[in-house]
N, C-alpha and C positions, 0 to 999 in steps of 0.2 A: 762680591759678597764680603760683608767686612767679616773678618777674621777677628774677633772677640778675645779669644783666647792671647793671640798674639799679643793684642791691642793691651787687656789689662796685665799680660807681661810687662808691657812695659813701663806702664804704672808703677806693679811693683818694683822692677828695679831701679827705676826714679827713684822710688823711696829710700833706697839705699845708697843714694851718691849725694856728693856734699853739692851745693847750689853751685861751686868753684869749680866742678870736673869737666874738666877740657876738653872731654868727649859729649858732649851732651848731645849734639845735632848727630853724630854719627849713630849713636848705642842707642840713643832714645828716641827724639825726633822724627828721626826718619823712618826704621824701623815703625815707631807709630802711625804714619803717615800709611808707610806699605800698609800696616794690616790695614788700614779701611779698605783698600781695595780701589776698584777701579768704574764701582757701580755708583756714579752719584745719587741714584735713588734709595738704594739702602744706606748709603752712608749720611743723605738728609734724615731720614725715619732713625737711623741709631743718633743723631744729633738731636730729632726732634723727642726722641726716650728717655734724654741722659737725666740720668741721677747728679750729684754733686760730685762725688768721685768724677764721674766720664766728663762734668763739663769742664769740670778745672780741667784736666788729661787733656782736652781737645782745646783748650786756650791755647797751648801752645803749638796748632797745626792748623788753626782756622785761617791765619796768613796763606798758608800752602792750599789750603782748600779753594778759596777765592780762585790763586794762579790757577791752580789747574783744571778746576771749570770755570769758565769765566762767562756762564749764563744766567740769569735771573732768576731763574731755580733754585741755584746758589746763593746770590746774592738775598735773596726773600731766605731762607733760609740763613742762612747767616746774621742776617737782621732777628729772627727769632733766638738762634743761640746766644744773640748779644742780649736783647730782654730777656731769657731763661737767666744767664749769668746775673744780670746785675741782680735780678729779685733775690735770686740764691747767696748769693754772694754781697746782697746791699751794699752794692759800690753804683755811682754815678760818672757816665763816660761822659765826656763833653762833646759836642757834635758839631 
């Protein structure tokens, strides 16, 4: 089950570290990762929910999500969070 509360913890304290802080992977990162949890089906449906806030948030653990399921479920998914992003965000990946 993802852990939401967690998850937009650390959001907010993202916000409060300069882009330079050396801890980034330890304090945010990962800790973000934990909260999603360990269910890939709820953590595709909170992926397939996100608001702007959560998808920028999960840009930075959709590498980690890939590794650690590394099923087609995931990957179809993952392909959705990258077209949610770009609309959101009007940027153009190159493929």
């Amino acid at each position: 089950m993802v852990d939401k509360d967690k998850f937009y913890d650390t959001v907010e304290a993202r916000k409060k570290l300069d882009n330079n802080y050396p801890w980034l992977e330890e304090e945010i990162w990962i800790p973000r990762l934990k909260a999603l949890g360990e269910d890939e089906d709820d953590i595709i449906e909170f992926m397939d929910n996100a608001d702007k806030e959560t998808l920028s948030a999960l840009w930075s653990v959709y590498d980690e999500l890939m590794d650690k399921f590394p099923s087609e479920k995931m990957d179809k998914a993952i392909d959705r969070f990258l077209e949610n992003y770009q609309k959101v965000f009007d940027v153009k990946f190159n493929k």
